[in-house]
C-alpha positions in Angstrom: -143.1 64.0 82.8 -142.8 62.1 79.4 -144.8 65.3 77.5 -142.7 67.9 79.6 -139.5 66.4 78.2 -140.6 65.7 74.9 -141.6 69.2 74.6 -138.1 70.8 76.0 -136.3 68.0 73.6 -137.4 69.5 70.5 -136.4 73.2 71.2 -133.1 72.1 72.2 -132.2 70.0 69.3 -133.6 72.3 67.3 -131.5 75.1 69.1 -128.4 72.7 68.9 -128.6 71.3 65.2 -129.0 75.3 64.5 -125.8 76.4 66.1 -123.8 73.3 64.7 -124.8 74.7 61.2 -124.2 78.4 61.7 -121.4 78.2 63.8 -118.0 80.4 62.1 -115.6 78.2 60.1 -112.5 79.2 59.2 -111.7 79.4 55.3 -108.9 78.2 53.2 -108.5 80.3 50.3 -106.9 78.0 47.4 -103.5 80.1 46.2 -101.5 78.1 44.0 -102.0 79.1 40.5 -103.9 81.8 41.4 -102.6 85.8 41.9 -103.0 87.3 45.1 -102.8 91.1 45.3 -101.5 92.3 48.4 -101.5 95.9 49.5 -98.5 97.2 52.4 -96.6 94.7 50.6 -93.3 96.2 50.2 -92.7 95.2 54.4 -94.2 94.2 57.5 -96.9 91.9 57.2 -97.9 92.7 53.8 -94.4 91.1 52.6 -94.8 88.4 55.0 -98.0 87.6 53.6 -96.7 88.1 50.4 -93.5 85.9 50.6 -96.0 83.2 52.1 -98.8 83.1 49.1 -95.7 83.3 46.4 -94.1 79.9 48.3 -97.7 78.3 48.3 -97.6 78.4 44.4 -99.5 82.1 43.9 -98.4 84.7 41.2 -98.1 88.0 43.4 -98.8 91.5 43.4 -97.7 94.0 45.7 -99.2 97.7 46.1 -97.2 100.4 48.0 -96.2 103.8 47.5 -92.1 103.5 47.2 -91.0 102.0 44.4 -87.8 101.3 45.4 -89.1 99.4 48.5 -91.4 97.7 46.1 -88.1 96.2 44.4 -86.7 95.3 47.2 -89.5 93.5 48.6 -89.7 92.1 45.5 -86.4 90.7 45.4 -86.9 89.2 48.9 -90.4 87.4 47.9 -88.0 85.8 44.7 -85.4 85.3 46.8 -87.6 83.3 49.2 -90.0 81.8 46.8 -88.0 80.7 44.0 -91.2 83.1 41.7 -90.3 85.4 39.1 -92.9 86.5 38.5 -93.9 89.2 41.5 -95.7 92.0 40.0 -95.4 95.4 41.8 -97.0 98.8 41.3 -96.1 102.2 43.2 -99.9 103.9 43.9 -101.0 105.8 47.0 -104.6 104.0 47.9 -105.5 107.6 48.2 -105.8 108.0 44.6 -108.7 105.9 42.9 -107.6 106.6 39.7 -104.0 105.3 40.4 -105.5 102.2 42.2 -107.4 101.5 39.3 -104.6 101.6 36.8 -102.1 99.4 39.1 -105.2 96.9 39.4 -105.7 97.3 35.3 -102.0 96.6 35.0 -101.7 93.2 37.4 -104.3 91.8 35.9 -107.5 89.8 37.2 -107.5 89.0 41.3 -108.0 86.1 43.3 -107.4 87.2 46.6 -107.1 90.8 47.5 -105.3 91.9 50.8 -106.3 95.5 52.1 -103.2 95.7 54.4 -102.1 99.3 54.3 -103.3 101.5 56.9 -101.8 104.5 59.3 -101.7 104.9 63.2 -101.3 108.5 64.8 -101.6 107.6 68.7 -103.2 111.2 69.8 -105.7 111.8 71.7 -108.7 114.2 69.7 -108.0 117.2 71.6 -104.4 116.6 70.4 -105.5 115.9 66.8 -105.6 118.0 64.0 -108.9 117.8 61.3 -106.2 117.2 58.8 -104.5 114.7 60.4 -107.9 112.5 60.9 -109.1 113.3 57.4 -105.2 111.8 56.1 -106.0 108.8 58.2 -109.7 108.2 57.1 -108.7 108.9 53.2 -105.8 106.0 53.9 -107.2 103.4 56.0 -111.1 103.8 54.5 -111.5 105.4 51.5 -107.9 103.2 50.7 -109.9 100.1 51.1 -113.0 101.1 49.1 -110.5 102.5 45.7 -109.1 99.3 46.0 -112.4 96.8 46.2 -114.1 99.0 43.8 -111.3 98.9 41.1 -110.9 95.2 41.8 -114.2 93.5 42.5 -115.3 93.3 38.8 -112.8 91.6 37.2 -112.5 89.3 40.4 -116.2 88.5 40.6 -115.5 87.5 36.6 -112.9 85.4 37.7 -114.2 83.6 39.9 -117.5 82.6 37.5 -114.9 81.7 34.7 -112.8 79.5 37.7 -115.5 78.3 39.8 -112.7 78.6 42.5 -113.3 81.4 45.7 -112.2 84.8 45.4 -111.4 86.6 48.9 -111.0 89.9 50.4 -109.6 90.5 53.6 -109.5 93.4 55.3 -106.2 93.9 57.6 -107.1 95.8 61.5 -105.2 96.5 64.2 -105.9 94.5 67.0 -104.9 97.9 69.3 -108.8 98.4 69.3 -109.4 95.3 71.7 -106.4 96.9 74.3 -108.1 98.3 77.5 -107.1 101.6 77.0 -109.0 104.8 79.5 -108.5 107.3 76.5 -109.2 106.1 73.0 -107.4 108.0 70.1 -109.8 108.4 67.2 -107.0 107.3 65.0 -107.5 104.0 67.0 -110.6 103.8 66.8 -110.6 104.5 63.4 -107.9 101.7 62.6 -109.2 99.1 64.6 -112.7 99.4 63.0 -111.3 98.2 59.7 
């Protein structure tokens, strides 16, 4: 009896001491004094999360396709954050060449927030090839311009620093609704 549970024991602590150290933790990104670029940013969440980082002591950068939204976003994040210094740059993610020069232009990133993104709630007989390729080219290829065009001079960053650098990657949370006829423009928004 004294062998059986000696041999169970040590599989089980094993098994337990494994999933105490691999378990998910949740990470805090350090953001004051360091510039956090945030895509979607001239509403929504993107200014939300935008207006947050700038009161927690980050320099901000905000990517969107309307400049005068940008501005007034802009003057909301100051507004609410007491920062001047809220960068923002009209691009369409669509473009890697434009991404690149709004990226060249803010400077080195700390934390980068993919947060744009488009929703067309059709089903695929109902969808047009054009339509889907739009939403793939935004909500995709959007994300990989950006992390592309950004992940050098981060990655630099971060060994001059020593501090974290971060991307997230925003997702609709539509793709965990019980739903009996998935659009592919869900689908394809919630897999981000």
């Amino acid at each position: 009896a004294v062998a059986l549970l000696l041999l169970l024991a040590t599989p089980v602590g094993l098994l337990a001491a494994l999933a105490l150290l691999t378990r998910p933790r949740a990470a805090r990104i350090p953001l004051k004094g360091r510039h956090v670029f945030i895509t979607g940013g001239s509403s929504g969440i993107g200014l939300a999360m935008a207006t947050a980082a700038a009161r927690e002591g980050a320099r901000v950068s905000i990517l969107a396709r309307n400049l005068a939204r940008l501005e007034e976003a802009r003057a909301a994040i100051q507004r609410d954050s007491g920062r001047d210094d809220v960068g923002v740059h009209a691009a369409d993610v669509r473009d890697a060449g434009a991404v690149a020069r709004a990226l060249q232009e803010a400077g080195p990133v700390d934390v980068l927030v993919c947060n744009h993104g488009v929703f067309v709630p059709q089903e695929l007989e109902g969808q047009d090839v054009d339509e889907i390729k739009w939403m793939v080219d935004i909500n995709l290829m959007g994300s990989f311009h950006l992390i592309k065009a950004a992940l050098p001079a981060m990655k630099a960053r971060t060994r001059e620093t020593r501090l974290p650098g971060s991307i997230a990657i925003m997702s609709s949370q539509a793709g965990q609704v019980d739903t009996r006829r998935p659009s592919p423009a869900m689908q394809l928004r919630c897999s981000m």
